[in-house]
Kinemage of the C-alpha trace (Angstrom):
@kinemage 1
@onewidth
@group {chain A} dominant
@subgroup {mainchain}
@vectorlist {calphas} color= white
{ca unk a 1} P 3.185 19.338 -56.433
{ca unk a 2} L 4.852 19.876 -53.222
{ca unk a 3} L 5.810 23.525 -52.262
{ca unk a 4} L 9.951 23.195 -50.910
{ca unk a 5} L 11.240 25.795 -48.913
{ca unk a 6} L 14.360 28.229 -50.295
{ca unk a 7} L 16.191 26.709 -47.557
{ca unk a 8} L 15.602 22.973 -48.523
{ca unk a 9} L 16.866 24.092 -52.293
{ca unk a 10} L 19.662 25.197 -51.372
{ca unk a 11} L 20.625 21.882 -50.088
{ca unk a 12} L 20.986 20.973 -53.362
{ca unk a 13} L 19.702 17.511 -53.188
{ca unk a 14} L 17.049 17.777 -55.391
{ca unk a 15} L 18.824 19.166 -58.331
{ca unk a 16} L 17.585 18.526 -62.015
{ca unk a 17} L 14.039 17.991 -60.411
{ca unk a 18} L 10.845 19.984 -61.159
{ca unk a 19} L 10.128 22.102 -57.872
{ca unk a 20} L 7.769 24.328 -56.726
{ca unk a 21} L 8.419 27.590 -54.001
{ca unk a 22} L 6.779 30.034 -52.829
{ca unk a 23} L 8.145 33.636 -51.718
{ca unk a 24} L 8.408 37.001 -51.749
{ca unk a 25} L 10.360 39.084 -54.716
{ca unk a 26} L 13.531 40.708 -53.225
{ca unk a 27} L 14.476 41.769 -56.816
{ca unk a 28} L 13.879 41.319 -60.389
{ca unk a 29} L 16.629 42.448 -63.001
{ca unk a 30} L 16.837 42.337 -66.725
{ca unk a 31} L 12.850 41.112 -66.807
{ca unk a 32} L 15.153 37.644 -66.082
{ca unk a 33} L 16.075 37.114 -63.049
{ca unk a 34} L 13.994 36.976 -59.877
{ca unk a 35} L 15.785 36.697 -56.301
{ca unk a 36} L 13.311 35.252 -54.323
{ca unk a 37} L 13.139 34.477 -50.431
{ca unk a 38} L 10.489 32.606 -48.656
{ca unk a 39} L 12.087 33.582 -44.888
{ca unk a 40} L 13.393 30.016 -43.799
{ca unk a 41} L 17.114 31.369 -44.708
{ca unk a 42} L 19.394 34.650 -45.082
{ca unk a 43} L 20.158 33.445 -48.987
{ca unk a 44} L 17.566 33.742 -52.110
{ca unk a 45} L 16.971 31.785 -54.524
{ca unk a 46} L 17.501 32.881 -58.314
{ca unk a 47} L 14.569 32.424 -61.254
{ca unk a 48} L 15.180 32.520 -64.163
{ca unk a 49} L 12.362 33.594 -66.634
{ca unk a 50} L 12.948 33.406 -70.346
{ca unk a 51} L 10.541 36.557 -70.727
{ca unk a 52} L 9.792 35.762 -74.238
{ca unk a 53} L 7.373 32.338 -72.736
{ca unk a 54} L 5.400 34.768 -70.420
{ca unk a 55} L 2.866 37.207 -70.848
{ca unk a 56} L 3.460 40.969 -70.072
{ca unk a 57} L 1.339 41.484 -67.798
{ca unk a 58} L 2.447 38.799 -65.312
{ca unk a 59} L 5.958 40.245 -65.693
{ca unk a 60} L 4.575 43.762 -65.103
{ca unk a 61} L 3.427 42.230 -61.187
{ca unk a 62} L 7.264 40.838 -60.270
{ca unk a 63} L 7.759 43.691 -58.607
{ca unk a 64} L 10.197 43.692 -54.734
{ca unk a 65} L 7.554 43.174 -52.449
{ca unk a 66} L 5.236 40.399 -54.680
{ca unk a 67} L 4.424 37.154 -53.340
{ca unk a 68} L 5.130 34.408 -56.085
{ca unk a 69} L 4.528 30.669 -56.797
{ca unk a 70} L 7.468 29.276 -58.794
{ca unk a 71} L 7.753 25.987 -60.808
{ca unk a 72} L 10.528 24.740 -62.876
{ca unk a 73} L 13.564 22.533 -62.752
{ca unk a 74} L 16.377 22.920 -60.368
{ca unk a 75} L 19.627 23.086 -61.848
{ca unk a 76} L 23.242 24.473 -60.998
{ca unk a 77} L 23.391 28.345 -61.389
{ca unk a 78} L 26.058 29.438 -64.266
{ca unk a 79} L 26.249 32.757 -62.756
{ca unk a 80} L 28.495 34.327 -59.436
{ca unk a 81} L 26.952 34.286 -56.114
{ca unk a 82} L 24.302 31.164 -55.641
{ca unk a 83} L 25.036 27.570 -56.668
{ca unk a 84} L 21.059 26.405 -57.989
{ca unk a 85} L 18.885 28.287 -59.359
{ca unk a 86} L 15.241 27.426 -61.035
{ca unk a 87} L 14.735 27.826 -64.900
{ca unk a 88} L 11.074 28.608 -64.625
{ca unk a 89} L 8.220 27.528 -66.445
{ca unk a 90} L 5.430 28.625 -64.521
{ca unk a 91} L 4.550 31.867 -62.437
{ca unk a 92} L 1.543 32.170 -60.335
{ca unk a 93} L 1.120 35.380 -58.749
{ca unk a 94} L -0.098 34.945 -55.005
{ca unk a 95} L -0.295 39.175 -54.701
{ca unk a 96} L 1.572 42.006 -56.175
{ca unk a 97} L 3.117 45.035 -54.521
{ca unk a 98} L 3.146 48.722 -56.290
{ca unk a 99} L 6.878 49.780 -56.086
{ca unk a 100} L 5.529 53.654 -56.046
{ca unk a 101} L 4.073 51.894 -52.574
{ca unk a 102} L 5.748 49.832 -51.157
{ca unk a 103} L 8.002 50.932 -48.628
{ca unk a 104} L 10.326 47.991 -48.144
{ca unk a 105} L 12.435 48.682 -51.688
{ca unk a 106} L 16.059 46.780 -51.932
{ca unk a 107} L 17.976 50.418 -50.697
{ca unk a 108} L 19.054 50.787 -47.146
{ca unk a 109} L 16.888 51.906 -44.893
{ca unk a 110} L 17.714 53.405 -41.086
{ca unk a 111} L 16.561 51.621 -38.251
{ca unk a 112} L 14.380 54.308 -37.155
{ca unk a 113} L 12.525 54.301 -40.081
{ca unk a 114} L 11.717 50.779 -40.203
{ca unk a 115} L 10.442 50.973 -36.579
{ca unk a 116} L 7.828 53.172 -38.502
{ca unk a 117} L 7.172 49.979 -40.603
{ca unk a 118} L 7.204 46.918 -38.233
{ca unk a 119} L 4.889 45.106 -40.190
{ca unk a 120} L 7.109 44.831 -42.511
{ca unk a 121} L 10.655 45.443 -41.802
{ca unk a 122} L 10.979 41.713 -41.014
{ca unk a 123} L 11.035 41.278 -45.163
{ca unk a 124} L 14.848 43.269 -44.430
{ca unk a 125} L 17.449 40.705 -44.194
{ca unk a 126} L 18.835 42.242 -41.209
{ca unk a 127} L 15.175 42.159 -39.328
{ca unk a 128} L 14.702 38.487 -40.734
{ca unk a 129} L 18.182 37.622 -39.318
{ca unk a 130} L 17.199 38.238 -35.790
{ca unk a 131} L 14.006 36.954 -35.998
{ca unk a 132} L 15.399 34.025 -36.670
{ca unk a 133} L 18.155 34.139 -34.070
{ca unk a 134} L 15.610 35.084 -31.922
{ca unk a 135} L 13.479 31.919 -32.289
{ca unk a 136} L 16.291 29.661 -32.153
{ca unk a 137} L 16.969 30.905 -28.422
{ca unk a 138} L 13.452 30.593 -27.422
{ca unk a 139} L 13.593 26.964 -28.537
{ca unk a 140} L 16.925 26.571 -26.763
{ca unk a 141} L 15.489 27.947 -23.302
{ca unk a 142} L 13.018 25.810 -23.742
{ca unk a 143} L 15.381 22.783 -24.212
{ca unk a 144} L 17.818 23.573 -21.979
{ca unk a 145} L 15.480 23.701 -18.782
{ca unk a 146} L 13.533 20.397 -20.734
{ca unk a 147} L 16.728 18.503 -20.537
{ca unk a 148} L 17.889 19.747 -16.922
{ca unk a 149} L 14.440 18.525 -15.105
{ca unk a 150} L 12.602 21.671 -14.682
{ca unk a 151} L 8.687 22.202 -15.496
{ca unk a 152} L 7.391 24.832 -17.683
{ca unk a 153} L 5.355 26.823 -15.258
{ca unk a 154} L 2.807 29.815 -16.701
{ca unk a 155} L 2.366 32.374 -14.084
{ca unk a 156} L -0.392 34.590 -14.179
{ca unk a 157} L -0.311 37.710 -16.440
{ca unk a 158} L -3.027 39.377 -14.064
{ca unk a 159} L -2.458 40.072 -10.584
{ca unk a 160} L -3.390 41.531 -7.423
{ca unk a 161} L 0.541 41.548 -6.091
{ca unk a 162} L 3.283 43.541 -7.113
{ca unk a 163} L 6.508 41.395 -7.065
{ca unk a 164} L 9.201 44.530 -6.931
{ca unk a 165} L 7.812 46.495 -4.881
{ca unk a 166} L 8.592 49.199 -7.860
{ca unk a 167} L 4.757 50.449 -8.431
{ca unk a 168} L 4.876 51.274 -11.605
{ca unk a 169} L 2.733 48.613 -12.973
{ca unk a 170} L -0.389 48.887 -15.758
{ca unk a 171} L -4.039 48.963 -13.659
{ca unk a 172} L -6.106 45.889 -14.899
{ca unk a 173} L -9.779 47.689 -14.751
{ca unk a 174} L -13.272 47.214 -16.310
{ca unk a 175} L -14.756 50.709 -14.067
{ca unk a 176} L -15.755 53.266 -16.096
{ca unk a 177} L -13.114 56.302 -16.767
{ca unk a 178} L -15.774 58.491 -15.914
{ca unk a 179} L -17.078 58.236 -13.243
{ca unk a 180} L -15.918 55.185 -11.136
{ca unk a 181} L -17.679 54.235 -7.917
{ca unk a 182} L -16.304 55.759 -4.710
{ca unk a 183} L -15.705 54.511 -1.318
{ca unk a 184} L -15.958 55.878 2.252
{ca unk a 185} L -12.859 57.536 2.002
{ca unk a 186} L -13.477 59.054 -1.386
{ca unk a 187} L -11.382 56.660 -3.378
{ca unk a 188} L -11.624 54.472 -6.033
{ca unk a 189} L -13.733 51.760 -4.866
{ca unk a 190} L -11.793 48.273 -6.360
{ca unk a 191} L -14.185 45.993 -4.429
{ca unk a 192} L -16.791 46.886 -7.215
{ca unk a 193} L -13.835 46.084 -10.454
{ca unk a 194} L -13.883 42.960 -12.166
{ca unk a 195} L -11.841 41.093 -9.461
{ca unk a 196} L -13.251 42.777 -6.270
{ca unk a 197} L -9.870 44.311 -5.816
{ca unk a 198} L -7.094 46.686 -7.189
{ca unk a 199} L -5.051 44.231 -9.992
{ca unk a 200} L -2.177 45.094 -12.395
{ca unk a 201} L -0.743 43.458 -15.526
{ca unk a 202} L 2.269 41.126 -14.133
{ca unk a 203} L 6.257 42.729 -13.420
{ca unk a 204} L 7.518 39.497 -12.952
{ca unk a 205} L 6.005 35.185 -12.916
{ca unk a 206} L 8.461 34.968 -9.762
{ca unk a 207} L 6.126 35.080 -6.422
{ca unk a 208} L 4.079 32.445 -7.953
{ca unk a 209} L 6.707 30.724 -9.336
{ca unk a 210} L 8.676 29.985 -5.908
{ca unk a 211} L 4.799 28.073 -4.975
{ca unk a 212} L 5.385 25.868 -8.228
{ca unk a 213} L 9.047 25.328 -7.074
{ca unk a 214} L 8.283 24.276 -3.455
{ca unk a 215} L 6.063 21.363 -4.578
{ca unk a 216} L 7.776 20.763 -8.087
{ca unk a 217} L 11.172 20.820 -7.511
{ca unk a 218} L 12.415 23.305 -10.244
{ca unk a 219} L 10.521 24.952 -12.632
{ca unk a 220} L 10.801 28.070 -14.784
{ca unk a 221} L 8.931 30.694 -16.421
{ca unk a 222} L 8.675 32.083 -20.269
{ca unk a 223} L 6.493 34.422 -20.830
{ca unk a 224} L 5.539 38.533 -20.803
{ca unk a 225} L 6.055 41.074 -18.517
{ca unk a 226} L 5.124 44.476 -18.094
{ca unk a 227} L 6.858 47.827 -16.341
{ca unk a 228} L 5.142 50.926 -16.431
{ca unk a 229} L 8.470 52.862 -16.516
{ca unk a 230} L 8.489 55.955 -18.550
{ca unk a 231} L 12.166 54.992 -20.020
{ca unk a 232} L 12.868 56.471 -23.421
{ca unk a 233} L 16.166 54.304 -23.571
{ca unk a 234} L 17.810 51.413 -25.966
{ca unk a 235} L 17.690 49.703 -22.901
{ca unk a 236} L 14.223 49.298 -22.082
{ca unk a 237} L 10.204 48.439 -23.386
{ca unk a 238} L 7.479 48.548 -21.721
{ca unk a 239} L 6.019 45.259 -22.759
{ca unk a 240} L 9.145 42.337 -22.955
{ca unk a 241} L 9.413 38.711 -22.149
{ca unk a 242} L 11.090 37.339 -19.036
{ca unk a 243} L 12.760 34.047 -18.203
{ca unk a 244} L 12.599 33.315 -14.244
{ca unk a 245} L 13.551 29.402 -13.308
{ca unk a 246} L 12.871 29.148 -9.454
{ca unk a 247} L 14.250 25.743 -7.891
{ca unk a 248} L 13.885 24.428 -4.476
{ca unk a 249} L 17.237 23.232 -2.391
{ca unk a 250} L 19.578 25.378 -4.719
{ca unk a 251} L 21.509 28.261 -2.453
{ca unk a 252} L 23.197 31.342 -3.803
{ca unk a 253} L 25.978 29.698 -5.285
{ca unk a 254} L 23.888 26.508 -7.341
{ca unk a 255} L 22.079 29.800 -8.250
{ca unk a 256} L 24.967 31.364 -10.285
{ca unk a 257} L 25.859 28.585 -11.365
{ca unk a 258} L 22.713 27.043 -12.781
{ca unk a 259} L 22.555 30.763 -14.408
{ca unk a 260} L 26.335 30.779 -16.178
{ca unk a 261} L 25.733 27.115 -17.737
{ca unk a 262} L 22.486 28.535 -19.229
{ca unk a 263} L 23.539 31.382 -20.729
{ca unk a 264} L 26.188 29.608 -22.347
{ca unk a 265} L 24.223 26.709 -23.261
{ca unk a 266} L 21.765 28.980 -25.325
{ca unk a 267} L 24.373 30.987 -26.968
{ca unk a 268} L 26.427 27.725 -27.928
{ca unk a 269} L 22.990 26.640 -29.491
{ca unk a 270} L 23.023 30.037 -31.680
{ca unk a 271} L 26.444 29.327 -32.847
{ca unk a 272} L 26.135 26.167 -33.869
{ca unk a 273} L 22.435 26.700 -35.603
{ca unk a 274} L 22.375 30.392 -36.617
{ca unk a 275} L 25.295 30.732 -38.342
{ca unk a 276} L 24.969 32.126 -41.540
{ca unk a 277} L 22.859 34.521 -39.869
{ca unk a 278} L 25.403 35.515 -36.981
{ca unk a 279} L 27.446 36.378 -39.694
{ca unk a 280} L 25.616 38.643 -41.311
{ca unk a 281} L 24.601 40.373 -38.799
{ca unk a 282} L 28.708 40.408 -37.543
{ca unk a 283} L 29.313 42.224 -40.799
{ca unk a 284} L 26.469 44.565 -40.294
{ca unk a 285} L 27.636 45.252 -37.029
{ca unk a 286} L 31.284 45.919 -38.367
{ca unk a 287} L 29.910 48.008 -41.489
{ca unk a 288} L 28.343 50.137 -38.625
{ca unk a 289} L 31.709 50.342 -36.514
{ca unk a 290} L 33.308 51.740 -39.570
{ca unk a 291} L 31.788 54.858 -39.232
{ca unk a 292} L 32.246 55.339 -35.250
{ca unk a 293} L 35.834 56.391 -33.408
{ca unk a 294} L 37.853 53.484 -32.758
{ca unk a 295} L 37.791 54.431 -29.007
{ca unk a 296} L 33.862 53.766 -29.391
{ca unk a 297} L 34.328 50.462 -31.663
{ca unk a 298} L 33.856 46.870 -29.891
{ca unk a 299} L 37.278 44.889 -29.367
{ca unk a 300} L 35.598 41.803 -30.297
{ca unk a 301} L 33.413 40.912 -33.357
{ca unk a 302} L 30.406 39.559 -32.657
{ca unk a 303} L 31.058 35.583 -33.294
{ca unk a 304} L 34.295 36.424 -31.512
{ca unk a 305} L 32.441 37.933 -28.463
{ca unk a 306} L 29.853 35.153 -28.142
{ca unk a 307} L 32.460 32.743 -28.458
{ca unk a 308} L 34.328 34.451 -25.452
{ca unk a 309} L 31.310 33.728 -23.021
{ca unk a 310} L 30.663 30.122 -23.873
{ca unk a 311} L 34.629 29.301 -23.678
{ca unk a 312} L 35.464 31.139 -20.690
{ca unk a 313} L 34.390 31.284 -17.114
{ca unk a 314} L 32.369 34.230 -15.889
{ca unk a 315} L 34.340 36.393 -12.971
{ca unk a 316} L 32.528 36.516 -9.529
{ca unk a 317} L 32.936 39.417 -7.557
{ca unk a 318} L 31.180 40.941 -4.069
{ca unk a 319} L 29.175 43.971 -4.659
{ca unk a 320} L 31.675 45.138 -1.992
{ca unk a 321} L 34.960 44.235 -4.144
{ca unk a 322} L 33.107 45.938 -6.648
{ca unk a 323} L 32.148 49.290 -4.719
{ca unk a 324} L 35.999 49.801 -4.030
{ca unk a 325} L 37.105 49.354 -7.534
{ca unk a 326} L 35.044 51.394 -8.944
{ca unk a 327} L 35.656 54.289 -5.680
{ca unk a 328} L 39.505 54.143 -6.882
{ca unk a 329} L 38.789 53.993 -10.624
{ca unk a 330} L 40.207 56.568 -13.316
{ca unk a 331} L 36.866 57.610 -14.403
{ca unk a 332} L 35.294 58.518 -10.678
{ca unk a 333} L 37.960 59.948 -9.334
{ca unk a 334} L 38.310 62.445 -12.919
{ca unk a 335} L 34.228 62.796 -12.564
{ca unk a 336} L 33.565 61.113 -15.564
{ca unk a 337} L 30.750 58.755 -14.091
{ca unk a 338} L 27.633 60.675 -14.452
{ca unk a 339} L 26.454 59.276 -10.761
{ca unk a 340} L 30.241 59.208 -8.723
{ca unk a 341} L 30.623 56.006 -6.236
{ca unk a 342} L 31.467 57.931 -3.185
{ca unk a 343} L 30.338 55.232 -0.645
{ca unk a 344} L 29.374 51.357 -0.281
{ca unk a 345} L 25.601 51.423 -0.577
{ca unk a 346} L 25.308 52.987 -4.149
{ca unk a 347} L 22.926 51.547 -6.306
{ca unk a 348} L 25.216 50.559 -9.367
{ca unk a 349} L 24.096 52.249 -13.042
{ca unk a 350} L 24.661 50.845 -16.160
{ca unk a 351} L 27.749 53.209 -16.663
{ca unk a 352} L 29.030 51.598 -13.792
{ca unk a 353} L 28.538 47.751 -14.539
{ca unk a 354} L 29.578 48.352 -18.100
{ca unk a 355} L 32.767 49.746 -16.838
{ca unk a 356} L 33.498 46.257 -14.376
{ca unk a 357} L 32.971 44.183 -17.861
{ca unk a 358} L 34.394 46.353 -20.402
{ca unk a 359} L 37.643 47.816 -19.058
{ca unk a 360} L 38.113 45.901 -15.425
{ca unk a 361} L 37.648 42.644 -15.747
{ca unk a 362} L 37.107 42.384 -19.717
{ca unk a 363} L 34.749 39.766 -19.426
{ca unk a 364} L 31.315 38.868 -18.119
{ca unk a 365} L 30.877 39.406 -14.533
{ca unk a 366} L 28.240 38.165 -11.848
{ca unk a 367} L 28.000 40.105 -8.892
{ca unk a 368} L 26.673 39.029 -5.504
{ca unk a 369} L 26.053 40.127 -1.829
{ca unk a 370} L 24.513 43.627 -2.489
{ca unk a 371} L 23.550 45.803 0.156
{ca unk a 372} L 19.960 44.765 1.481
{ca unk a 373} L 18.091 48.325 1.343
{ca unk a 374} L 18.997 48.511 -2.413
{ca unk a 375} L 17.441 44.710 -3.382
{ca unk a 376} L 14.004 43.914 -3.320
{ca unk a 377} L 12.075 42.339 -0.144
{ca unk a 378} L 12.393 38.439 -0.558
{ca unk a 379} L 15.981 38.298 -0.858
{ca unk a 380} L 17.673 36.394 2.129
{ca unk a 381} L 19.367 38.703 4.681
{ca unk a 382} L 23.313 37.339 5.277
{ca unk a 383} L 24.824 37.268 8.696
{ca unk a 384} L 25.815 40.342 8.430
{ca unk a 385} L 22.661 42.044 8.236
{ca unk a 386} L 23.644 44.024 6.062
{ca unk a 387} L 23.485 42.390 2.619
{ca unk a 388} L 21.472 39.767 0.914
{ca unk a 389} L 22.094 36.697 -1.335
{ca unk a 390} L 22.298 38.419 -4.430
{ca unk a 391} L 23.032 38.116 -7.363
{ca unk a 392} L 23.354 40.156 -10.741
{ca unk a 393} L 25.244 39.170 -14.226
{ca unk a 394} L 26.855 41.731 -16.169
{ca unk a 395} L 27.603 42.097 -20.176
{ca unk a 396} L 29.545 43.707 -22.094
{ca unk a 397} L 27.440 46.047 -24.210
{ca unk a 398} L 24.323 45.701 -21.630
{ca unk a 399} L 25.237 46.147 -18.086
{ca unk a 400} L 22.813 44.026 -16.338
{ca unk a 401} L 21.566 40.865 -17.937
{ca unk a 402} L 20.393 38.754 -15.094
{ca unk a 403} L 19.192 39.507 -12.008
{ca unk a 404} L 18.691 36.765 -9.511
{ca unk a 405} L 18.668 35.934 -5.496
{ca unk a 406} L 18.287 32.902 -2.669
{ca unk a 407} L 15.002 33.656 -1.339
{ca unk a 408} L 14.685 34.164 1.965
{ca unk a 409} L 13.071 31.088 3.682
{ca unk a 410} L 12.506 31.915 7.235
{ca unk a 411} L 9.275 33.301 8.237
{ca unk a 412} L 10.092 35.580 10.693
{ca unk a 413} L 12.660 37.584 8.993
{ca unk a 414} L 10.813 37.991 6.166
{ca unk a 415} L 7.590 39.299 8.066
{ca unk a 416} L 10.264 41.719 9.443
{ca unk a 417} L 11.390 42.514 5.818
{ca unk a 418} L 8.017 43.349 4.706
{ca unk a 419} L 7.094 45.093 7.777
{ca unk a 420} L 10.190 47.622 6.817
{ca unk a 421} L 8.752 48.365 3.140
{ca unk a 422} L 4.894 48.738 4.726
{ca unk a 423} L 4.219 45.393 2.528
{ca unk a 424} L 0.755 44.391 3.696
{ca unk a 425} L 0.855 40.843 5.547
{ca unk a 426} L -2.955 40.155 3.914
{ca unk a 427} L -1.640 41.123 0.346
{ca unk a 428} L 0.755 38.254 0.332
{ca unk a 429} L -0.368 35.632 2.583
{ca unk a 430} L 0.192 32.919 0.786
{ca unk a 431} L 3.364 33.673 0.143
{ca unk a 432} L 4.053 33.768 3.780
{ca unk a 433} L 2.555 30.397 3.891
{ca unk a 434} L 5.797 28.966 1.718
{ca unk a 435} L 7.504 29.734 4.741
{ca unk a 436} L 5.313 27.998 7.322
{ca unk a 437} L 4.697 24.609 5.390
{ca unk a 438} L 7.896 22.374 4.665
{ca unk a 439} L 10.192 25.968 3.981
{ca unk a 440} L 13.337 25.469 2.513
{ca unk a 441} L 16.278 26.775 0.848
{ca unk a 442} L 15.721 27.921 -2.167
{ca unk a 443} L 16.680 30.443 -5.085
{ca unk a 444} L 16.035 31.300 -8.909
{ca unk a 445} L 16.916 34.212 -10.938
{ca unk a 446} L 15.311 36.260 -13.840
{ca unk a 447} L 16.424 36.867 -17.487
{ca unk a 448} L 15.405 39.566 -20.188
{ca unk a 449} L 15.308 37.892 -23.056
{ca unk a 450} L 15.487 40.795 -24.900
{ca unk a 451} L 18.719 41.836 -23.504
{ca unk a 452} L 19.632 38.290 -24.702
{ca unk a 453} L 18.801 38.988 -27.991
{ca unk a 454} L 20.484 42.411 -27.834
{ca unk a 455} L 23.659 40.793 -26.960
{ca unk a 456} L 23.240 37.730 -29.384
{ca unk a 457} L 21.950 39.660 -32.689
{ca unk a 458} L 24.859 42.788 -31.701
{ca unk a 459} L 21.809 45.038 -32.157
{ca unk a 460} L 22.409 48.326 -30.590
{ca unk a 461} L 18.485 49.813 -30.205
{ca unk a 462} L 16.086 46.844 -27.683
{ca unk a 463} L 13.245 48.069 -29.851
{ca unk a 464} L 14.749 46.124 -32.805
{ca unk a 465} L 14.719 42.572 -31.132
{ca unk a 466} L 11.303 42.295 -30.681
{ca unk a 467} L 8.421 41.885 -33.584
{ca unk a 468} L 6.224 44.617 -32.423
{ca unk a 469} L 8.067 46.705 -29.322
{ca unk a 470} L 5.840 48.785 -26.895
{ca unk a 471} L 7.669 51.949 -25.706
{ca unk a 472} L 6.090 55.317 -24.149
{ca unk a 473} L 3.732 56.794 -25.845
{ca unk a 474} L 3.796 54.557 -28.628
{ca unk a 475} L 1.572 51.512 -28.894
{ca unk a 476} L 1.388 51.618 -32.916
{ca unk a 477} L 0.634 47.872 -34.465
């Protein structure tokens, strides 16, 4: 017989049929009544077992934690809480789980702790919940750029360029740890590695995505990325996934605006698909509140604040407009910033672009035109000289959720860029060669999709969007 999923049962349309499901216990009570889930929804489905029909010692397995085959008929629950349940005449037990053992019992459990279990915290609701939220915007990325003309693009997850200019990159190496060859000079000698030279794992897919653009049209990236930041924060991992769309003949302002559509696009997918899960996790996220002061509670629930970005227009501010602001602010000129704007050049912090969202402008805000020696080399130098076409997007609750630019295009100011940073001409030569062979405007912008997630799920902690995170010093799973 054909196995249905919890979440097809539910539906109710096969009701007074005999049905088969598979799952995992979440709890059995009474020796009756099993509450099953199989993962494809927040909800269980109830069993119930007339105990006298079956053995003891399959009973004694339906422990939290066992994986089950069920068969029986579907019918309308009598009880509070579920419409159908399954009267049961058959049990197969796929494996048990010792409840002296298993960690995962139905009690809560701190997040911290269940970081200690990621192999199995995804059996919580809570950790289930975002999983699922987290899939459904990875399939509505996908769609979105599917349905606006771009190309899926993979960019290499090995290279010999470092797309910052930040350093702090993982070594790719197969020489011994031991003793490595030396050159001339005493140093590592690269030329006798795997790839004849010095290569990292990647910080971002956007070098060689701009190439893909400038032949391609538009075309985007989805995949990992890597920083080699020591950064014990919520904020950051070590190992997370990146979204970067690149597209030729877009300037600054197609940029943002390519950038706000998205963002809203995927979110308004969430809300319309993810629903019973967004409000769960809404009432976790309010359960949590409870016990914080209402100075440090959120304004908006969750569906509330998610709603609030798709319905309204983001504000768009110069990084100039900005630096004054924040210069006359209450909380830099009482010294409550932990890095005080004194002057327009600052590198904004997270206290800082939180502050522009949150209390400012009390809604999301993309900032552009930021001071050139702050932003990274291939951003296009304005007029001015002074600043570049830049462009960052700010959250409430995350600072910084995209960070994007219009490339710079012409050849000769960009060989003057990278002569300023001591960026080898050899090490990116075919880079320069965009610019010498049908150059054009052109722009993109990257996205952590963690941070996404973080702002979608209301999750406080970026370790508990992803399955398995990597963080300093721990590389567990």
């Amino acid at each position: 017989m054909k196995a249905y999923s919890v979440k097809e049962l539910l539906e109710g349309n096969l009701l007074l049929q005999e049905v088969t499901v598979n799952g995992w216990v979440k709890t059995f009570r009474s020796n009756r009544f099993i509450a099953l889930n199989d993962g494809s929804t927040l909800a269980n489905i109830q069993c119930v077992v007339d105990f006298e029909n079956f053995d003891q010692e399959t009973l004694r397995q339906i422990n939290t934690g066992a994986a089950l085959k069920v068969s029986g008929t579907l019918t309308e629950s009598q009880g509070r809480g579920q419409s159908f349940e399954i009267q049961v005449e058959e049990i197969f037990v796929h494996g048990g789980a010792d409840p002296e053992a298993y960690p995962i019992q139905p009690k809560k459990h701190s997040l911290e702790f269940l970081r200690e279990k990621a192999h199995l915290r995804v059996r919580t609701n809570t950790f289930a919940a975002i999983m699922r939220v987290r899939s459904a915007l990875s399939f509505a990325i996908h769609q979105y750029f599917r349905q606006n003309g771009f190309y899926y693009f993979h960019a290499p997850i090995i290279t010999g360029s470092d797309a910052e200019g930040a350093g702090e990159m993982f070594r790719v190496t197969t020489l011994s740890d031991k003793n490595p060859k030396l050159n001339d000079q005493g140093n590592v000698d690269y030329k006798e590695d795997f790839f004849g030279k010095e290569t990292n794992l990647t910080v971002s897919g956007q070098l060689e995505a701009e190439a893909y653009a400038m032949a391609l049209g538009k075309v985007y990236t989805f995949g990992p990325t890597f920083r080699a930041e020591n950064s014990n924060t919520s904020r950051h991992l070590a190992e997370f996934w990146m979204i970067e769309p690149e597209m030729a003949f877009y300037d600054l302002d197609a940029n943002m605006d390519l950038a706000e559509d998205f963002i809203k696009n995927v979110i308004g997918y969430v809300l319309e698909n993810c629903a019973d899960d967004l409000q769960f996790l809404e009432k976790r996220l309010l359960d949590e509140e409870k016990t914080k002061p209402q100075a440090e509670r959120s304004e908006m629930a969750l569906i509330e604040k998610l709603k609030f970005v798709t319905e309204n227009g983001f504000k768009r501010v110069s990084y100039t407009e900005a630096i004054d602001i924040l210069r006359n602010s209450k909380p830099n000129k009482k010294k409550k910033f932990q890095y005080a704007i004194d002057e327009w050049g600052a590198d904004l912090q997270s206290e800082h672009e939180r502050y522009l969202v949150e209390k400012h402008f009390k809604c999301p805000v993309i900032l552009f035109d930021y001071p050139a020696k702050i932003k990274a080399f291939y951003m296009r130098l304005n007029e001015d000289g002074k600043t570049v076409r830049a462009m960052d997007i700010l959250f409430p609750g995350i600072g910084e959720i995209v960070g994007g630019s219009q490339r710079e295009e012409r050849l000769d100011v960009l060989k003057d860029k990278m002569a300023d940073l001591n960026i080898p001409e050899e090490e990116l030569w075919w880079y320069l060669d965009l610019r010498k062979f049908g150059s054009a405007v052109h722009s993109g912008f990257g996205l952590g999709f963690e941070r996404l997630v973080l702002f979608t799920t209301g999750m406080g902690n970026i370790r508990d969007v992803i399955p398995f995170p990597r963080t300093p010093q721990n590389a567990e799973f």
